[in-house]
C-alpha positions in Angstrom: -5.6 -8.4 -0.6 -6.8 -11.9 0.7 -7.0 -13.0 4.0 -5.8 -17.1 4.1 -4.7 -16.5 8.2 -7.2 -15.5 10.8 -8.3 -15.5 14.2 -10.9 -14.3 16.4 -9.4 -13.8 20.4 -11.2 -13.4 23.4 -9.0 -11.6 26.3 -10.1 -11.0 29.8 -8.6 -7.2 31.2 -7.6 -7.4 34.7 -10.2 -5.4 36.6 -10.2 -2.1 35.5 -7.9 -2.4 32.7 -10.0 -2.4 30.2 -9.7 0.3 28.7 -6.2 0.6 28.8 -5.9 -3.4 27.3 -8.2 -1.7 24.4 -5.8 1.4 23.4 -2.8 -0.8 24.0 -4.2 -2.8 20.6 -5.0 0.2 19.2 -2.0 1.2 18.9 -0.3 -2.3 18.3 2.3 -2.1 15.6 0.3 -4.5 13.9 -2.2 -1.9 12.4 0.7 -0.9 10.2 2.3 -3.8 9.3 1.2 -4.6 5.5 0.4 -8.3 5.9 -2.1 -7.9 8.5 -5.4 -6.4 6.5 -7.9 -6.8 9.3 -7.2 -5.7 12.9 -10.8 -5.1 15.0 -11.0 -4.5 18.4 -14.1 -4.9 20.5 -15.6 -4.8 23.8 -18.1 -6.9 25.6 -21.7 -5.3 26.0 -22.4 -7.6 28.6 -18.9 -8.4 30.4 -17.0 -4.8 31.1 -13.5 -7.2 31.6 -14.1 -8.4 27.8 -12.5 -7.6 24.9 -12.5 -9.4 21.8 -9.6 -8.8 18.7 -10.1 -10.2 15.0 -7.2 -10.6 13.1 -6.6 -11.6 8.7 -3.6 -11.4 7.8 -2.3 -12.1 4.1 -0.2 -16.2 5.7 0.4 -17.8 8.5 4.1 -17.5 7.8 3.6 -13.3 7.8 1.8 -13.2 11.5 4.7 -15.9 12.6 7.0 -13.8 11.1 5.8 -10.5 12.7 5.4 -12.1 15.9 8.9 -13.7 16.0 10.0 -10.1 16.0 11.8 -8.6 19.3 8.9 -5.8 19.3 6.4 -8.2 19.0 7.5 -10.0 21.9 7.8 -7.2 24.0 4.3 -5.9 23.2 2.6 -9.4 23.9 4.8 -9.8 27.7 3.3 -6.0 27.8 0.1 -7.1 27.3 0.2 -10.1 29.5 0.5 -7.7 32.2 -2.8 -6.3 31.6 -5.0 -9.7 31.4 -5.9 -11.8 33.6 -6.2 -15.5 33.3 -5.9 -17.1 29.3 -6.9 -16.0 26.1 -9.4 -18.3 23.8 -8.7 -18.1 19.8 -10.8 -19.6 17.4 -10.1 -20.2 14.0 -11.6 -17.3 11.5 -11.3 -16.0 8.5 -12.3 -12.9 7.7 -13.7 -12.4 4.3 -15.4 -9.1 4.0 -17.8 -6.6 5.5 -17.8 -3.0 6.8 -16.8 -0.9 9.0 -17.0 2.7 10.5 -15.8 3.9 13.2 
């Protein structure tokens, strides 16, 4: 399936939260959804506040459409909760690689 809608975000966890910010992604209803192929969740190795998320999904129109949902919108005031100050996105498009977890 090809990726032609990506980002990379950067999100800073309250203090202490992040742990809980990084199983609150893993579990994000987004894993599931068909049109979302790539969903990575990472944490800094040199900030323990920092977690990074890489998202592909198959359109733009697919993640608006996901996101326009009233689940989605509960899950992102959810997450809101949890972070503190803004998120950073970049533009990216995933296009291949591994991974095991």
């Amino acid at each position: 399936m090809s990726v032609e809608h990506g980002f990379h975000a950067t999100l800073t966890a309250r203090p202490g939260k992040r742990d809980e910010v990084v199983e609150f992604l893993l579990n994000a209803p987004s894993l599931t959804n068909d049109d979302c192929v790539v969903f990575l969740v990472s944490r800094s190795a040199g900030n323990p506040d920092v977690v990074h998320v890489t998202e592909g999904w198959t359109t733009a129109e697919a993640h608006s459409a996901f996101f326009a949902t009233e689940e989605a919108q509960a899950l992102v005031a959810n997450l809101q909760t949890l972070l503190d100050g803004e998120s950073t996105y970049s533009d990216e498009l995933p296009v291949g690689g591994k991974a095991a977890f």
